[in-house]
Backbone as a chain_set.jsonl record, in Angstrom:
{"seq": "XXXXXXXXXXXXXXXXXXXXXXXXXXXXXXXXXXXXXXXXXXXXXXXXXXXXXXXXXXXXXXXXXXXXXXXXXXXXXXXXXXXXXXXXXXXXXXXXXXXXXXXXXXXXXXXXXXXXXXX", "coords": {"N": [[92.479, 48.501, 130.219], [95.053, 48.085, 128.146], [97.844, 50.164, 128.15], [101.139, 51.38, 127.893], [103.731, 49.024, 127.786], [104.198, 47.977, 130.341], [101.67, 49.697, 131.92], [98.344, 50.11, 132.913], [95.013, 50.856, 132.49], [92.762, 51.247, 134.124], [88.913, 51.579, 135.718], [88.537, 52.409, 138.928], [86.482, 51.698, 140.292], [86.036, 48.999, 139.186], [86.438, 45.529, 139.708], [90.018, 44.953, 141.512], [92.107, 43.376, 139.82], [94.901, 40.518, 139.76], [96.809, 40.722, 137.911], [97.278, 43.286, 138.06], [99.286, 44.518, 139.244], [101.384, 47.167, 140.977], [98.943, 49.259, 142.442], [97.392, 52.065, 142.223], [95.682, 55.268, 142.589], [95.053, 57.999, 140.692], [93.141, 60.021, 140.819], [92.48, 63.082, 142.211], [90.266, 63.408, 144.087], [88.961, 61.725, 146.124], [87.418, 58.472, 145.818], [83.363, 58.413, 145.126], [81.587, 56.255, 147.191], [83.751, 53.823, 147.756], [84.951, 52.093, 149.575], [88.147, 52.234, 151.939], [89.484, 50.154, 151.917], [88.295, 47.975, 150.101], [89.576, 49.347, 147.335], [91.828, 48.452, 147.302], [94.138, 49.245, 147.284], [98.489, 50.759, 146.317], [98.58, 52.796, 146.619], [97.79, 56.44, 146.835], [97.942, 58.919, 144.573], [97.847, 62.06, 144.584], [99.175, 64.571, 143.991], [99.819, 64.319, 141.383], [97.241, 64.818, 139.791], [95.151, 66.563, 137.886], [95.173, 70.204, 137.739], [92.331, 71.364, 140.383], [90.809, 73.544, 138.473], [91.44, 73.141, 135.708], [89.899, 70.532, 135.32], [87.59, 71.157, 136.189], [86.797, 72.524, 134.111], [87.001, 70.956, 131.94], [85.692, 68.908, 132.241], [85.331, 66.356, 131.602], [84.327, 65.932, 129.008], [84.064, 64.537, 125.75], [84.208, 65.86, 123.687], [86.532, 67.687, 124.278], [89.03, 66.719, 125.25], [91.153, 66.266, 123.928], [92.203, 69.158, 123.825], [92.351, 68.977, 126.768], [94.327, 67.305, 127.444], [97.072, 68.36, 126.01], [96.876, 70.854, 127.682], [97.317, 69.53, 130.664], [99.4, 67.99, 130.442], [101.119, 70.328, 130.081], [100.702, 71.0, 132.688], [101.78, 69.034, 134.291], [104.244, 70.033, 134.363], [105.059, 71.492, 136.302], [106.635, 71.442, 139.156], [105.861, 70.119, 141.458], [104.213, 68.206, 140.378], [105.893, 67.094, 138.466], [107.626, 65.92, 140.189], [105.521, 63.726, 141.058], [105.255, 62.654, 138.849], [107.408, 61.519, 137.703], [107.813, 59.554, 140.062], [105.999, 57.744, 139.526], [106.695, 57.028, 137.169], [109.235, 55.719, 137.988], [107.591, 53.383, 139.162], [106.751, 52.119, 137.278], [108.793, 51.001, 135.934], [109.778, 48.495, 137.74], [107.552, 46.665, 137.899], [104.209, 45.743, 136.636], [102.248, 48.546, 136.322], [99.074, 50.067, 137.179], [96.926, 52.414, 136.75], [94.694, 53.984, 138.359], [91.05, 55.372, 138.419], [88.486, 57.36, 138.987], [85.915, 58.006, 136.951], [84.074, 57.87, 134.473], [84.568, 57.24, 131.822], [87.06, 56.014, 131.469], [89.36, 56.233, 129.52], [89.284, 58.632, 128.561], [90.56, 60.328, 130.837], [92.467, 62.014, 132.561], [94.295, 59.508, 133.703], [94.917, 58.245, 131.679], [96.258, 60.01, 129.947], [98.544, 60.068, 131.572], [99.276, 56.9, 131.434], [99.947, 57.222, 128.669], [102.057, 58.892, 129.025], [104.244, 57.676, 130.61], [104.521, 54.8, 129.604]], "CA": [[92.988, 48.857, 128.911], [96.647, 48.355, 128.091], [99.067, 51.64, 127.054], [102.575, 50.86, 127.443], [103.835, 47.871, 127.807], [103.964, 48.298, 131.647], [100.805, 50.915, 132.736], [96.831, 49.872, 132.908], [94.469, 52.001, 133.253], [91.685, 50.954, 134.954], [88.043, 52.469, 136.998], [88.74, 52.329, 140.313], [85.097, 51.079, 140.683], [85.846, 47.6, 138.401], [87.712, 44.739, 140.484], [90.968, 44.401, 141.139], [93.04, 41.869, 139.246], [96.113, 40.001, 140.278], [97.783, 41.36, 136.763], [96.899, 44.774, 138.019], [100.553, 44.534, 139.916], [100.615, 48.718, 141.66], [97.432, 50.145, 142.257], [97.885, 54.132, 142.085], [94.874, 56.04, 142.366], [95.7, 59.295, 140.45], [92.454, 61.738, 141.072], [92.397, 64.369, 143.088], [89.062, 63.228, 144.738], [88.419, 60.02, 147.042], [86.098, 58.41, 144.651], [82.701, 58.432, 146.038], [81.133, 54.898, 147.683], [84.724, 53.708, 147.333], [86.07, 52.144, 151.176], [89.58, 52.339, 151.786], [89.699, 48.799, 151.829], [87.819, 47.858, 148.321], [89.727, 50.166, 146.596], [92.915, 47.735, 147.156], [95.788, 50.511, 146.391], [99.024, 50.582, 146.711], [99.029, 54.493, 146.763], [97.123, 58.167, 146.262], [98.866, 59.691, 144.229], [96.935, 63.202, 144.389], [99.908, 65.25, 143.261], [100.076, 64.335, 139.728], [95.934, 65.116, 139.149], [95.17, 68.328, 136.902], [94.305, 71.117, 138.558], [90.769, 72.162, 140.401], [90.449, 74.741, 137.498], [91.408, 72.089, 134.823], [89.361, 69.551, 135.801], [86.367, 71.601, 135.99], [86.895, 73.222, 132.683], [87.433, 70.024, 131.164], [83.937, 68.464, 132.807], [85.069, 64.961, 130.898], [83.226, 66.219, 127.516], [85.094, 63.538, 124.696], [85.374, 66.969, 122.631], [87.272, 68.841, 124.589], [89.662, 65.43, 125.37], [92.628, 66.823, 122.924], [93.163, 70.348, 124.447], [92.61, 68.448, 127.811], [95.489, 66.873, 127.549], [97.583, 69.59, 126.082], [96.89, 71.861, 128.827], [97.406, 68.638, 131.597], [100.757, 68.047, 129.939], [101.731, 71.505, 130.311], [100.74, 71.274, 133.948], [102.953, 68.083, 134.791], [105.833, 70.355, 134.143], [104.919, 71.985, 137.458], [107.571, 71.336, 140.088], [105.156, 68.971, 142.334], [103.459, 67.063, 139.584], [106.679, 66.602, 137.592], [107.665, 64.597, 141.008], [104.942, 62.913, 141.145], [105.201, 61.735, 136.681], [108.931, 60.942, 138.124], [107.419, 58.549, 140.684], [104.883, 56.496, 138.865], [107.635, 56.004, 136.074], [109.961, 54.706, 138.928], [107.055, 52.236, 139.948], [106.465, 50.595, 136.446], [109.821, 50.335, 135.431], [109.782, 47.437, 138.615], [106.342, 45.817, 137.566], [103.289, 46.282, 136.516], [101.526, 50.091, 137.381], [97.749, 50.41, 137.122], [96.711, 53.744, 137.157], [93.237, 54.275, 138.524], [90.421, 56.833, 138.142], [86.984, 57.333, 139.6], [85.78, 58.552, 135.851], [83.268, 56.887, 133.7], [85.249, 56.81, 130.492], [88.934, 55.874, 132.097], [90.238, 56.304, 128.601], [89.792, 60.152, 128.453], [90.566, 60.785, 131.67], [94.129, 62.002, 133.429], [94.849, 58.309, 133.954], [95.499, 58.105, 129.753], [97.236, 61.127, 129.557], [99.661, 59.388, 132.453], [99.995, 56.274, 130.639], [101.222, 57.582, 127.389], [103.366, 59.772, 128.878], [104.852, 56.559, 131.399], [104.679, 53.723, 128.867]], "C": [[94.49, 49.073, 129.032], [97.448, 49.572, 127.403], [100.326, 51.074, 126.937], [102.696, 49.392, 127.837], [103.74, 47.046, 129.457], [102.485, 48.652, 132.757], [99.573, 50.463, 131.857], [95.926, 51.299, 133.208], [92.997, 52.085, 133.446], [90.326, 52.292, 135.862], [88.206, 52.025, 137.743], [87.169, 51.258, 140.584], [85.375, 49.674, 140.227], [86.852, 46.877, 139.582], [88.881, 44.538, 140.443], [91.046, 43.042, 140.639], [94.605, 41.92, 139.708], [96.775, 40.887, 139.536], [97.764, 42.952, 137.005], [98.367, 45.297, 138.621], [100.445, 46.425, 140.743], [99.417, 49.155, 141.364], [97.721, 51.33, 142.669], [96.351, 54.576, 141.658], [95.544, 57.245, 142.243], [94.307, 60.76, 140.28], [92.689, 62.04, 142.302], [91.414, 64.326, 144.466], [88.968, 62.128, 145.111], [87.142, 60.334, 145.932], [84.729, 57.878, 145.595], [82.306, 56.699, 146.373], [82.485, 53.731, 147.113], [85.594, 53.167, 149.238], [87.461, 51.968, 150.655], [90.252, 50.858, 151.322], [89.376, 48.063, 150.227], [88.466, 48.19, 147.179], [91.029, 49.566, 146.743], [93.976, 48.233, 146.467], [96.936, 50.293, 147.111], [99.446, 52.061, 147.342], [97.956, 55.232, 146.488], [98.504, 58.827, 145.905], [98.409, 61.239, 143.976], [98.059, 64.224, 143.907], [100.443, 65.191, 142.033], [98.69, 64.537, 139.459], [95.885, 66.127, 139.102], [94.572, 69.181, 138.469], [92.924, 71.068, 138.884], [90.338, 72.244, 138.836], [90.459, 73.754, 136.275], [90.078, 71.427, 134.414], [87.991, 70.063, 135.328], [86.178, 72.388, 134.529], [86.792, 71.808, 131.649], [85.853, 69.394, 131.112], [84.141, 66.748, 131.894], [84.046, 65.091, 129.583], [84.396, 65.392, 126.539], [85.326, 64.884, 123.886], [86.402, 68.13, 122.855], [88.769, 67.574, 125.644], [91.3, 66.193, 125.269], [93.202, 68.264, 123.642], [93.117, 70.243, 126.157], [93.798, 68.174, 128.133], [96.947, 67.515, 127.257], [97.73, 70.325, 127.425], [97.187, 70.685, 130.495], [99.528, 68.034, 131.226], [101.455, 69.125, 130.728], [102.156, 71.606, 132.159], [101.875, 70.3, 135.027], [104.312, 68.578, 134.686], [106.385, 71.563, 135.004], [105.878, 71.048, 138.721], [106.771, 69.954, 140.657], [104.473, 68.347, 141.232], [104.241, 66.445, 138.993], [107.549, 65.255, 138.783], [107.485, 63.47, 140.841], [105.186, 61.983, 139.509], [106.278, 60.729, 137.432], [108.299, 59.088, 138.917], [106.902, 57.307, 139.825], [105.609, 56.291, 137.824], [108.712, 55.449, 136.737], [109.187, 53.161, 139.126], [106.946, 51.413, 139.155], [107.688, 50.457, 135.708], [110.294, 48.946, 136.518], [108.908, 46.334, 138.206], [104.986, 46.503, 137.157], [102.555, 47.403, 136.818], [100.313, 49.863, 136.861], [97.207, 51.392, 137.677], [95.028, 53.888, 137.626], [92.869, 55.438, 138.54], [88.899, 56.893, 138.025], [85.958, 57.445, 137.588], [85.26, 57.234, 134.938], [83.66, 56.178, 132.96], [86.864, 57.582, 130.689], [89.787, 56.68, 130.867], [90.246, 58.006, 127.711], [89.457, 60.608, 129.51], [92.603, 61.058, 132.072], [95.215, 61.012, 133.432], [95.534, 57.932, 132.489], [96.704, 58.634, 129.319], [98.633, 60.563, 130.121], [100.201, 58.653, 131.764], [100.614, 56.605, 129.722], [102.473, 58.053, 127.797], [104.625, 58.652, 129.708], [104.851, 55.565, 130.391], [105.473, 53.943, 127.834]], "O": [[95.067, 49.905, 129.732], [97.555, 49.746, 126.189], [100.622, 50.343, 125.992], [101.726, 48.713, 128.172], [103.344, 45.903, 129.685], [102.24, 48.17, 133.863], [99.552, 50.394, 130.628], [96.119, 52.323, 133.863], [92.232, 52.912, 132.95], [90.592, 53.376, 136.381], [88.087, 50.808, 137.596], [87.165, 50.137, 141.091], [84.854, 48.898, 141.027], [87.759, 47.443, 140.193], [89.25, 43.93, 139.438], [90.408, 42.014, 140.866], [95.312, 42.901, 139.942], [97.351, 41.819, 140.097], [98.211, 43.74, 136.171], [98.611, 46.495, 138.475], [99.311, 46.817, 141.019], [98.937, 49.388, 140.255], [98.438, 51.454, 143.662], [95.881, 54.281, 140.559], [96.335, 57.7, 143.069], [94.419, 61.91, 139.853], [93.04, 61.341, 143.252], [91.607, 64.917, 145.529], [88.861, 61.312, 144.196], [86.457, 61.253, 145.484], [84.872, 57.129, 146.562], [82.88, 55.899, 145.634], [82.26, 52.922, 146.213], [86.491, 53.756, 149.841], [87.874, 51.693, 149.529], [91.22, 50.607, 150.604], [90.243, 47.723, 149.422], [88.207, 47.634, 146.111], [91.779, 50.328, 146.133], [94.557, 47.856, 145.449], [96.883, 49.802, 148.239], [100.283, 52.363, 148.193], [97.067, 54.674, 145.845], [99.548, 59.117, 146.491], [98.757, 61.605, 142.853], [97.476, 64.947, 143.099], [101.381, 65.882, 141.636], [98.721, 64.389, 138.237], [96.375, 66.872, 139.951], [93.985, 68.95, 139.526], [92.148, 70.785, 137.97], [89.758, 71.395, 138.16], [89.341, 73.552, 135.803], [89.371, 71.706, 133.445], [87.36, 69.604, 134.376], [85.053, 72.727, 134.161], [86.422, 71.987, 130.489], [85.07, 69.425, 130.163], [83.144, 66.081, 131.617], [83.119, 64.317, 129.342], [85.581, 65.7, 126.67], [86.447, 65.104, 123.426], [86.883, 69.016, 122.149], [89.245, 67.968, 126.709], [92.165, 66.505, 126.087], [94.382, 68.443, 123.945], [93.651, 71.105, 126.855], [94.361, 68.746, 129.067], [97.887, 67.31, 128.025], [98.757, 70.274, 128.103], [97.234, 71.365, 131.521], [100.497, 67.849, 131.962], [102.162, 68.964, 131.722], [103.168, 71.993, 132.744], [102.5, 70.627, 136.036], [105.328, 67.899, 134.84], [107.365, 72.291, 134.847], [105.52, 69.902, 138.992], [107.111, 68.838, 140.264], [103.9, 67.472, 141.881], [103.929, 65.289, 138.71], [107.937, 64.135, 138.45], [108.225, 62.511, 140.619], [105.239, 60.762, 139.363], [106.103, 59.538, 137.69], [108.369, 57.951, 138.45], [107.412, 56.209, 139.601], [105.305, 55.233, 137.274], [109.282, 54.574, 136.086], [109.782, 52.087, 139.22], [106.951, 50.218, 139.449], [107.614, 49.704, 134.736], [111.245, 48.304, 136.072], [109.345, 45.185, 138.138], [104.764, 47.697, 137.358], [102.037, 47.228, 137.921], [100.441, 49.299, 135.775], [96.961, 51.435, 138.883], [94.251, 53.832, 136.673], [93.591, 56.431, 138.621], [88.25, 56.5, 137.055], [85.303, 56.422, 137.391], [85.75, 56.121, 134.752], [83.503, 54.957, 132.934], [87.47, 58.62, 130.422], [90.651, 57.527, 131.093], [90.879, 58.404, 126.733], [88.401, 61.229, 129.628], [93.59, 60.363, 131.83], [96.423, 61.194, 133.286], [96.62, 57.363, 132.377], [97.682, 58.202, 128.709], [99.658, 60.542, 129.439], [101.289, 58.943, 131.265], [101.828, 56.405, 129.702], [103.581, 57.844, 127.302], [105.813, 58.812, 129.425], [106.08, 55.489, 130.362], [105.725, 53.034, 127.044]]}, "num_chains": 1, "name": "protein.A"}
């Protein structure tokens, strides 16, 4: 699924594609049955994924999406995550970024929140 004009945002589980240009896994968690190899990245980026506490509060429920992201916002404006935003908008102003994310439904997950805020 395309966000900016730049940043994908892909399940880690689906195949890479050529057009996928950086592969950036951005959870927190090695995704499970996932080799290092399969998973054809160019990076972990584990310092831009929400908090523990977040995360688990959040549990991926679609109605609790909106103050997900709010409160994941807020948190990117944490010294080490605001880095990491920094980074991954260095990588797709070069080429293509594809953000990955173990997560059923990519498109309310972390990886979303990223794109908007990068595209």
């Amino acid at each position: 699924m395309a966000h900016g004009r730049n940043v994908n945002v892909r399940r880690i589980y689906d195949p890479a594609r050529p057009t996928d240009g950086t592969r950036v896994l951005v959870d927190r968690i090695w995704p499970r049955g996932v080799s290092k190899d399969n998973a054809r990245l160019d990076e972990w980026c584990k310092d831009v994924a929400p908090s523990t506490e977040l995360r688990k509060w959040y549990h991926h429920d679609p109605a609790l999406f909106e103050e997900f992201a709010r409160r994941y916002r807020g948190e990117l404006g944490e010294s080490t995550r605001a880095a990491a935003l920094a980074h991954l908008r260095d990588l797709a102003k070069s080429r293509t970024l594809t953000l990955l994310t173990a997560t059923k439904r990519a498109n309310l997950s972390e990886a979303t929140v990223l794109a908007d805020l990068i595209g």
